[in-house]
C-alpha positions as CSV (number, residue, x, y, z in Angstrom):
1,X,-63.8,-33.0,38.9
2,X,-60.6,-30.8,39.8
3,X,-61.2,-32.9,43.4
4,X,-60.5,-36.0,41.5
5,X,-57.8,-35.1,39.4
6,X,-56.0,-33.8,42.6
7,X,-56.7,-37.0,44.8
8,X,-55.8,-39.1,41.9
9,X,-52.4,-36.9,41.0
10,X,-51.3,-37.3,44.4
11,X,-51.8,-41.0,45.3
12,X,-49.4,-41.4,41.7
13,X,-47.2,-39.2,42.8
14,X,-46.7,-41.6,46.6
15,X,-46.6,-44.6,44.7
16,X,-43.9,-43.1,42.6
17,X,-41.8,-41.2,44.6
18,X,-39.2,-43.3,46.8
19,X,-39.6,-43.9,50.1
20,X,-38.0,-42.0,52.7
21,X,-37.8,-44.8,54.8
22,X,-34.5,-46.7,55.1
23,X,-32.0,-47.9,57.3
24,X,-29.4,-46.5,59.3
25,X,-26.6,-49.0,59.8
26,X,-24.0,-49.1,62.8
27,X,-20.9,-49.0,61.5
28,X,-19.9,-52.3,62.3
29,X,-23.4,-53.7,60.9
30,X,-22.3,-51.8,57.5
31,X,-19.2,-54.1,57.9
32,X,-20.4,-56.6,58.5
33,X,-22.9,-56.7,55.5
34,X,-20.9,-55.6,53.7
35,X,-18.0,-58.6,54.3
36,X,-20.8,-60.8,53.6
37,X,-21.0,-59.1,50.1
38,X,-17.3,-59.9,49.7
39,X,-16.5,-56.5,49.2
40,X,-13.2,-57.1,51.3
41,X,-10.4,-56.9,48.8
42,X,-13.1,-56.3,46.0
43,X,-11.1,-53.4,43.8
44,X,-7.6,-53.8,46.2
45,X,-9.8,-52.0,48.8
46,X,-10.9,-53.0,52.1
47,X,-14.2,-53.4,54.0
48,X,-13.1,-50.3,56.3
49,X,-12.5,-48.0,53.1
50,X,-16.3,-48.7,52.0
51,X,-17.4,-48.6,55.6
52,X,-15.3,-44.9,55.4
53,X,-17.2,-43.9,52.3
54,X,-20.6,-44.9,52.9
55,X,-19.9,-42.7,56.2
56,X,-19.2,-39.8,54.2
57,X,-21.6,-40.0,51.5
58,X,-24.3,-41.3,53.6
59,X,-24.0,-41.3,56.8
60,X,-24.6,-45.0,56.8
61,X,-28.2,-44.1,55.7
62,X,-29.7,-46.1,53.4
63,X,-32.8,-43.6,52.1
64,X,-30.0,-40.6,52.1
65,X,-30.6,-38.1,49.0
66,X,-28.5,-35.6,47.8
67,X,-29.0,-33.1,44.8
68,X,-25.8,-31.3,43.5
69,X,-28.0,-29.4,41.4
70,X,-27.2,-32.1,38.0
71,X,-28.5,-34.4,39.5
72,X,-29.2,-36.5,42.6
73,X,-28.2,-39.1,44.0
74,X,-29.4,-42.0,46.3
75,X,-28.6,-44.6,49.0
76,X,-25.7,-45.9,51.2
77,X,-23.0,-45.0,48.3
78,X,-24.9,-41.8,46.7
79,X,-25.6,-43.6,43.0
80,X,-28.0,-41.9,40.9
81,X,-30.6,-43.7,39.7
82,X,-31.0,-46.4,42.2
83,X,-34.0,-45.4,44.0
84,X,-34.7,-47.1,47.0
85,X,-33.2,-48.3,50.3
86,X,-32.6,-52.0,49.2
87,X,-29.0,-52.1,50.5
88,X,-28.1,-55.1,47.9
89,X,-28.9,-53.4,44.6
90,X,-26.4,-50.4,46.4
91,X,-23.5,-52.8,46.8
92,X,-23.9,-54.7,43.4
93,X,-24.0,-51.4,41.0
94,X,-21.2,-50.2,43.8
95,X,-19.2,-53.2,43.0
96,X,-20.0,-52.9,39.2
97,X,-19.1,-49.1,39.2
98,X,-15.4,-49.6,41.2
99,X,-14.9,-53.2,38.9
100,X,-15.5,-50.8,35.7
101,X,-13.1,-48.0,37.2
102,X,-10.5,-50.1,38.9
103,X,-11.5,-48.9,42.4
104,X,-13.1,-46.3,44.2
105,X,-12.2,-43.3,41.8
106,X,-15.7,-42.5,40.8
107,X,-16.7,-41.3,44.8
108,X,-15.4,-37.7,44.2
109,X,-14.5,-37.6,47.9
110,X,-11.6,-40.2,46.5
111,X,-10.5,-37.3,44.5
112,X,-10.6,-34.7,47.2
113,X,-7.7,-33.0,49.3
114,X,-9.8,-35.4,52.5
115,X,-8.9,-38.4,50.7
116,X,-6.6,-38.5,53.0
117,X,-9.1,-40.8,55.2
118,X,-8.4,-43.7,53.2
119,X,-4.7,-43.7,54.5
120,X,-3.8,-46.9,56.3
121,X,-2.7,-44.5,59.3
122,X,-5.8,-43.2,60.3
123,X,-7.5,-43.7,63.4
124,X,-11.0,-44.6,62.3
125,X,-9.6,-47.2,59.3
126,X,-7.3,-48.8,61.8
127,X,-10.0,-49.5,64.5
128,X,-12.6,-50.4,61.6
129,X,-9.3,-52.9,60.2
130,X,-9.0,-54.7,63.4
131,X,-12.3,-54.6,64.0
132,X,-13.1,-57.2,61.3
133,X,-10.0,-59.2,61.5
């Protein structure tokens, strides 16, 4: 009977936990898919600053989790409550969250003394800016 229970516990508990299988995008795939999304110019921002952030928060990696202890958080743009590695539901609450906050202010690494990656001067957003003209 305990067998059961335990056999039964655990096939719930991998149909309900996420998968850890996902995606890890080149960065000019992200862009890509993420022009296609029509994030360019969504918020006043530019493909390349989404590109920069889903680096940072995700490593481009679609199944990424992190736990900051409150809470955790999921996906190509670290939102909690989205669960798995569908890339589209990631970019609309993304767009939703940025529409709602007037750009990318929520991402704390916006607020941080490195937001300094999302000036125009940098290497990485330049090359990723010509890259998709």
């Amino acid at each position: 009977m305990k067998l059961l229970l335990f056999l039964g516990l655990s096939l719930l508990a991998v149909l309900v936990v996420p998968s850890a299988e996902g995606k890890i995008f080149q960065r000019c795939e992200l862009a890509r898919v993420l022009k296609q999304h029509q994030l360019e110019g969504f918020v006043g921002r530019k493909v390349a600053d989404w590109v920069c952030l889903a680096q940072h928060e995700s490593s481009y990696n679609t199944a990424a989790v992190h736990d900051n202890g409150r809470s955790r958080d999921y996906g190509i743009f670290q939102i909690n409550k989205l669960l798995d590695d569908n890339i589209a539901d990631d970019i609309a609450c993304g767009k939703q969250i940025a529409r709602e906050a007037r750009g990318l202010t929520p991402w704390k690494l916006v607020l941080t003394p490195y937001s300094g990656i999302w000036l125009p001067e940098t290497r990485a957003h330049n090359s990723m800016s010509s890259t998709l003209r």
